[in-house]
FIPA-532735 format. One record per residue: residue number from 1; x, z, y of N, C-alpha, C, O in turn; residue in three letters. Coordinates in steps of 0.2 Angstrom, whole numbers, plus 5000, padded with zeros to 4 digits. Atoms other than C-alpha are relative to their C-alpha. Example, Ala and Ser with C-alpha at 12.3 -4.5 7.8 and 13.67 -1.06 7.14 Angstrom:
BEGIN
{node 1; {5004; 5000; 4994}; {5062; 5039; 4978}; {5004; 5000; 5006}; {5009; 5003; 5005}; "ALA"}
{node 2; {4996; 4999; 4994}; {5068; 5036; 4995}; {4996; 5003; 5005}; {4999; 5004; 5011}; "SER"}
// end
This chain:
BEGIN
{node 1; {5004; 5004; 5005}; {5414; 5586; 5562}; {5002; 5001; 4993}; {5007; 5003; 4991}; "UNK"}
{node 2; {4997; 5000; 5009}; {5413; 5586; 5542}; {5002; 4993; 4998}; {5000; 4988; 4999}; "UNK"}
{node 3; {4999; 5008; 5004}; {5423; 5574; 5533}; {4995; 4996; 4997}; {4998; 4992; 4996}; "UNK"}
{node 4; {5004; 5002; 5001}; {5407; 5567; 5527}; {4998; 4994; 5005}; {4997; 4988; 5005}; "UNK"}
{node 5; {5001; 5005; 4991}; {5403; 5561; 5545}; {5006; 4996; 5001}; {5006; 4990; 5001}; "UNK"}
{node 6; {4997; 5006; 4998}; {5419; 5555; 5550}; {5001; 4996; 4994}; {5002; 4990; 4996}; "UNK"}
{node 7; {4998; 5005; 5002}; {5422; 5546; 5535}; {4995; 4994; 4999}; {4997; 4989; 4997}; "UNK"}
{node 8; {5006; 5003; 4998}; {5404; 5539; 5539}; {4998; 4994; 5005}; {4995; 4989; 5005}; "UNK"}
{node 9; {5000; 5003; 4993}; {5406; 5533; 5556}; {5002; 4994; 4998}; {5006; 4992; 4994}; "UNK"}
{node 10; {5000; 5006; 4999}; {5406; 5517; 5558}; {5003; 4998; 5008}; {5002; 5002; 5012}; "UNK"}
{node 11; {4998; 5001; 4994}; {5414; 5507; 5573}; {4994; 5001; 5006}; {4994; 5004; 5012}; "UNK"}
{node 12; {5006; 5002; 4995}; {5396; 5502; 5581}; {4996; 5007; 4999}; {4990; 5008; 5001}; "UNK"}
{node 13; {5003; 4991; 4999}; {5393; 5523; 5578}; {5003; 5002; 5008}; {4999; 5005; 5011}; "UNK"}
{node 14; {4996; 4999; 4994}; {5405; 5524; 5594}; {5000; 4997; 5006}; {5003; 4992; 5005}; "UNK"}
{node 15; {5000; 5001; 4992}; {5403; 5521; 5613}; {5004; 5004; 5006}; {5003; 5008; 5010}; "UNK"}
{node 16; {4993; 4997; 4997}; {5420; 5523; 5620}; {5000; 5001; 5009}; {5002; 5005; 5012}; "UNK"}
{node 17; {5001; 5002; 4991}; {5416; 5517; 5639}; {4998; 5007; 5003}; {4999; 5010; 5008}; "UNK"}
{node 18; {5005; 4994; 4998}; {5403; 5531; 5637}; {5003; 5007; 4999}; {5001; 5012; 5002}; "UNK"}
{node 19; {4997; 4992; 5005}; {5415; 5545; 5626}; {4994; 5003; 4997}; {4992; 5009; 4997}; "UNK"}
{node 20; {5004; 4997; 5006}; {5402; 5546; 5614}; {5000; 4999; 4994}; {5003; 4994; 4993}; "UNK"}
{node 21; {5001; 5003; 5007}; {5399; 5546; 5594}; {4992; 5002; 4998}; {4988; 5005; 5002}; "UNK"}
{node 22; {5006; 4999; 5002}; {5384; 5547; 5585}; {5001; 4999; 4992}; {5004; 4995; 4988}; "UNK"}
{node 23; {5000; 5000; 5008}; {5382; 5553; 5568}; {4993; 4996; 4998}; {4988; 4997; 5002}; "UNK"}
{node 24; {5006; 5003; 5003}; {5369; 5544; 5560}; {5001; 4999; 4989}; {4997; 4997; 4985}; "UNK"}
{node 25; {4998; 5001; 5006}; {5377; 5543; 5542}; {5007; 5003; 4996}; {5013; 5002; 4998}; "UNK"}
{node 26; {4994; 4996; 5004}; {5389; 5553; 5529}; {5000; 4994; 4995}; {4996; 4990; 4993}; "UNK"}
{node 27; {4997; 5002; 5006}; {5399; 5548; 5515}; {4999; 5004; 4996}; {5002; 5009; 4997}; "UNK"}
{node 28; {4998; 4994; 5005}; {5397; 5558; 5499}; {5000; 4997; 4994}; {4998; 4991; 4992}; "UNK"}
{node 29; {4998; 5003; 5008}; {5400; 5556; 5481}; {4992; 5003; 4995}; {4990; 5009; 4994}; "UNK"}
{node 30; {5007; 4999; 5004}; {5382; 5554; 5470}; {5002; 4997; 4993}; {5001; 4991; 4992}; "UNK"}
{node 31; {4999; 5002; 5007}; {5386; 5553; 5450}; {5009; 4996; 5000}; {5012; 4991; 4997}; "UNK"}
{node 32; {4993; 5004; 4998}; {5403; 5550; 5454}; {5003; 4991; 5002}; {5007; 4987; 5000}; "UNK"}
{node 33; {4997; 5006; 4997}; {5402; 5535; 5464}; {4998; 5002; 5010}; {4994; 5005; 5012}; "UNK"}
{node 34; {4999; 4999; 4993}; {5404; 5535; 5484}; {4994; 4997; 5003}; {4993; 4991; 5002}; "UNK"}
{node 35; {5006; 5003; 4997}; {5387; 5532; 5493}; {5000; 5003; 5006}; {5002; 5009; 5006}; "UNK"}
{node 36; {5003; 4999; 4995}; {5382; 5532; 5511}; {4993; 5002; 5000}; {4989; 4998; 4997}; "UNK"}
{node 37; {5005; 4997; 4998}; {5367; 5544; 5516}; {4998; 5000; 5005}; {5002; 4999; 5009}; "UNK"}
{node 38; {5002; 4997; 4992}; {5357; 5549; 5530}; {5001; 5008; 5001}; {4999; 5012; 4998}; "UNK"}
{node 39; {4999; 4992; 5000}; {5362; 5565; 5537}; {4995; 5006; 4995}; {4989; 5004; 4994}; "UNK"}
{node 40; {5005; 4995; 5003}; {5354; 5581; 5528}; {4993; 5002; 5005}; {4988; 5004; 5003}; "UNK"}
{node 41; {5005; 4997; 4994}; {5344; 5587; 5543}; {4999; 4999; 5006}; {5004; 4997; 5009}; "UNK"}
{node 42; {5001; 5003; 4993}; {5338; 5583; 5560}; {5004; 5001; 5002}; {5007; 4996; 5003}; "UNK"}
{node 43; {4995; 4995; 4997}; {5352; 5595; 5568}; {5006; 4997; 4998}; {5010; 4997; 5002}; "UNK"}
{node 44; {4992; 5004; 4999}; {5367; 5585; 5560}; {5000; 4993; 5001}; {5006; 4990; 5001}; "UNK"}
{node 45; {5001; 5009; 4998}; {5359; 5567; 5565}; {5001; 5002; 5009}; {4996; 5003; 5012}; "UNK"}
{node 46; {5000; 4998; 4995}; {5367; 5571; 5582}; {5006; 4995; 5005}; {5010; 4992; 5002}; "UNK"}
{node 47; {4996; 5002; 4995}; {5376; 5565; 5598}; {5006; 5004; 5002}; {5005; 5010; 5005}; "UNK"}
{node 48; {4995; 4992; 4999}; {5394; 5574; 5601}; {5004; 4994; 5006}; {5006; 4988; 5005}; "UNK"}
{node 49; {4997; 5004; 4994}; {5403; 5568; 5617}; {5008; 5003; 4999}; {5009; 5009; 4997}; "UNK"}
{node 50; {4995; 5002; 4999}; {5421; 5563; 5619}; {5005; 5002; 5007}; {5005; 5000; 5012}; "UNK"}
{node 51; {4995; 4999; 4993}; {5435; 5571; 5629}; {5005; 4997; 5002}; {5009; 4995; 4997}; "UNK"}
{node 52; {4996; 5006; 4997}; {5445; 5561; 5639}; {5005; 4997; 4996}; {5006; 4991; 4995}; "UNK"}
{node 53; {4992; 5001; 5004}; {5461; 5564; 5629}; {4999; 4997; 4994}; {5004; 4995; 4990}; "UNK"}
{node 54; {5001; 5005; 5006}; {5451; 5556; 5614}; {5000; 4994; 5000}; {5003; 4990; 4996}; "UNK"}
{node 55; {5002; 5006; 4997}; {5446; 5542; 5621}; {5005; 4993; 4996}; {5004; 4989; 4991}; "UNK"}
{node 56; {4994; 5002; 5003}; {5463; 5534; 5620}; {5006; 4999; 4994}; {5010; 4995; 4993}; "UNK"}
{node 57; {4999; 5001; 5009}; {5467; 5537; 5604}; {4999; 4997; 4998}; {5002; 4992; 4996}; "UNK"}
{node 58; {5005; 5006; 5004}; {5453; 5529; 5597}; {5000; 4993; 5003}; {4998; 4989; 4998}; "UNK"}
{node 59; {4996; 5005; 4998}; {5457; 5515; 5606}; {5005; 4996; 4998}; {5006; 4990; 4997}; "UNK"}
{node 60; {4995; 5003; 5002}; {5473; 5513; 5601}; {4998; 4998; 4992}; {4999; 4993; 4989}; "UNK"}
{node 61; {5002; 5001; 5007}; {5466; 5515; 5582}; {4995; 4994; 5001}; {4995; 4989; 4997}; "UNK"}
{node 62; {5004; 5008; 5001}; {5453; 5501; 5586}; {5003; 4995; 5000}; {5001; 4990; 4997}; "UNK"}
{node 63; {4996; 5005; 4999}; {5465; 5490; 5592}; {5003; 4995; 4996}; {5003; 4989; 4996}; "UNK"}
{node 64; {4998; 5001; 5007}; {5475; 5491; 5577}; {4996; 4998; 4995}; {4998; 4994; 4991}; "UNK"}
{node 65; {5006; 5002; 5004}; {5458; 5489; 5568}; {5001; 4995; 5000}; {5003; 4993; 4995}; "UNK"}
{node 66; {5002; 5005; 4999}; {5454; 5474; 5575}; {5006; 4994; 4999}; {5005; 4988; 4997}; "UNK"}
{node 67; {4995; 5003; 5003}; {5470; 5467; 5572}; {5001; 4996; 4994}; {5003; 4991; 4992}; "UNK"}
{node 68; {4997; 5000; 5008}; {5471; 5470; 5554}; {4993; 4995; 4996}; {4993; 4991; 4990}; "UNK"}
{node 69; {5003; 5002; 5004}; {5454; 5464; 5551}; {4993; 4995; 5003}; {4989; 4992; 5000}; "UNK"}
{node 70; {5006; 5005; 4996}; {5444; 5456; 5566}; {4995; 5000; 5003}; {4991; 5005; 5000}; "UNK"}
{node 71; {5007; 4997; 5001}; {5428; 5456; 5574}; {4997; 5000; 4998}; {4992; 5002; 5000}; "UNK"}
{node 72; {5007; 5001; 5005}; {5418; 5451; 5561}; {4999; 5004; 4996}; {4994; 5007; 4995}; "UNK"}
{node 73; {5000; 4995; 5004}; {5425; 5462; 5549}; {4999; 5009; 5004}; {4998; 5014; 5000}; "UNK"}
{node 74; {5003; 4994; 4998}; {5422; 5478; 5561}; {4994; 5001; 5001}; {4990; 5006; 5001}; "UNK"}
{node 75; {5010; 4999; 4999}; {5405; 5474; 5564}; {4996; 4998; 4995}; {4991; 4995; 4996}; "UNK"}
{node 76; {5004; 5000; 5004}; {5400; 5474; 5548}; {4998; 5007; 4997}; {5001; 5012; 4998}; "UNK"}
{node 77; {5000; 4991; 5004}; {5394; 5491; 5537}; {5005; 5002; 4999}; {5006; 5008; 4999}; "UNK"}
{node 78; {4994; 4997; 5002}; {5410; 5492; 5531}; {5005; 5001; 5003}; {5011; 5002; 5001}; "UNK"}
{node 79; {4993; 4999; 4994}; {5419; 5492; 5548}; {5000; 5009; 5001}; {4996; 5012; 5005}; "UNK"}
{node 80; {4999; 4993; 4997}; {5423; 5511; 5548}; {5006; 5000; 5002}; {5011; 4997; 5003}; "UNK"}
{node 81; {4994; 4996; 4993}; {5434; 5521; 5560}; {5005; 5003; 4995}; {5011; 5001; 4996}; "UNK"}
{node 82; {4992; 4993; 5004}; {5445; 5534; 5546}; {5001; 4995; 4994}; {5001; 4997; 4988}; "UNK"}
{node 83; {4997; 5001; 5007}; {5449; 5520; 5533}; {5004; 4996; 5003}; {5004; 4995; 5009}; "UNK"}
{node 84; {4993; 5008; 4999}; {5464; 5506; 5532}; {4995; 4996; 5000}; {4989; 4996; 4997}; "UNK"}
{node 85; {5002; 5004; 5002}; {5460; 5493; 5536}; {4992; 4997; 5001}; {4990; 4991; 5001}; "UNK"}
{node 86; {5008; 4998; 5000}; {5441; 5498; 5539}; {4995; 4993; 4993}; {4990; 4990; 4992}; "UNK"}
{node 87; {5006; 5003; 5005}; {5435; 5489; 5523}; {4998; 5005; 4993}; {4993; 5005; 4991}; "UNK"}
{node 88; {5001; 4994; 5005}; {5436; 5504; 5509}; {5001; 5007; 5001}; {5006; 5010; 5003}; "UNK"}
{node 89; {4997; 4997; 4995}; {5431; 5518; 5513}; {5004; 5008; 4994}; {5001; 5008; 4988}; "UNK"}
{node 90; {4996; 4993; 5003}; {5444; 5537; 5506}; {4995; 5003; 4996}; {4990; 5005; 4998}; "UNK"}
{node 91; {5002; 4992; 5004}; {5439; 5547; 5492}; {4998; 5005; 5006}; {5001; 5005; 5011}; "UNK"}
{node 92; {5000; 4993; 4995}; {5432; 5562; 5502}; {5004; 5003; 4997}; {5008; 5006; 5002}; "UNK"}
{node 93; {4997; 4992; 5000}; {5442; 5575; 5495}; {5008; 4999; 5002}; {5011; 5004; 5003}; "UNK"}
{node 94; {4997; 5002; 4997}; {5457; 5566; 5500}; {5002; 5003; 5008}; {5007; 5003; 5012}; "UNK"}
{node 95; {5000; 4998; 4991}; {5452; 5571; 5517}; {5000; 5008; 5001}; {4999; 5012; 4996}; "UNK"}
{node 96; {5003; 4993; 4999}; {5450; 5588; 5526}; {4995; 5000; 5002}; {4993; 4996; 5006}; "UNK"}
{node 97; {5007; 4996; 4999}; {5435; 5597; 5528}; {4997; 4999; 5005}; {4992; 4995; 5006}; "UNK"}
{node 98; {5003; 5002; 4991}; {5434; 5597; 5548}; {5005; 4998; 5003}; {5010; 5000; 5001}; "UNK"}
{node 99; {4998; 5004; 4996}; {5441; 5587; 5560}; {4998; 5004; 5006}; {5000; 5002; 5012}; "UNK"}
// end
């Protein structure tokens, strides 16, 4: 994935039960302020499935999520998967490139 995407994902991007993500939105930087786009091209608006061993990770990280900030606050736009907290989300450059 590009940091872009994960830093994009959203909780309700994820269907764990199933082992799937779905891109449907990047994060990028426009005028130097952080905005949410729609991917660039058909081809990166895509579905990537989940191996087993990931599963439970992201689990334990949502758990934590939910913890810190609830289900109302995950299920909102600004419930993302790669932030603290899931309410603000990272500088991209911050991140690495691929995941």
């Amino acid at each position: 994935m590009r940091r872009g995407e994960v830093l994009g994902l959203g909780w309700r991007d994820l269907d764990l039960d199933g082992a799937e993500l779905h891109i449907v939105q990047t994060l990028t930087t426009v005028n130097h302020q952080m905005v949410f786009t729609a991917p660039k091209t058909k081809r990166s608006r895509r579905l990537i499935y989940l191996d087993e061993e990931t599963v439970p990770h992201i689990r334990l990280h949502d758990h934590a999520d939910l913890r810190d900030v609830g289900v109302e606050g995950r299920n909102t736009p600004k419930g993302r998967v790669g932030t603290p907290r899931a309410t603000q989300p990272s500088e991209s450059r911050s991140t690495p490139t691929r995941m």
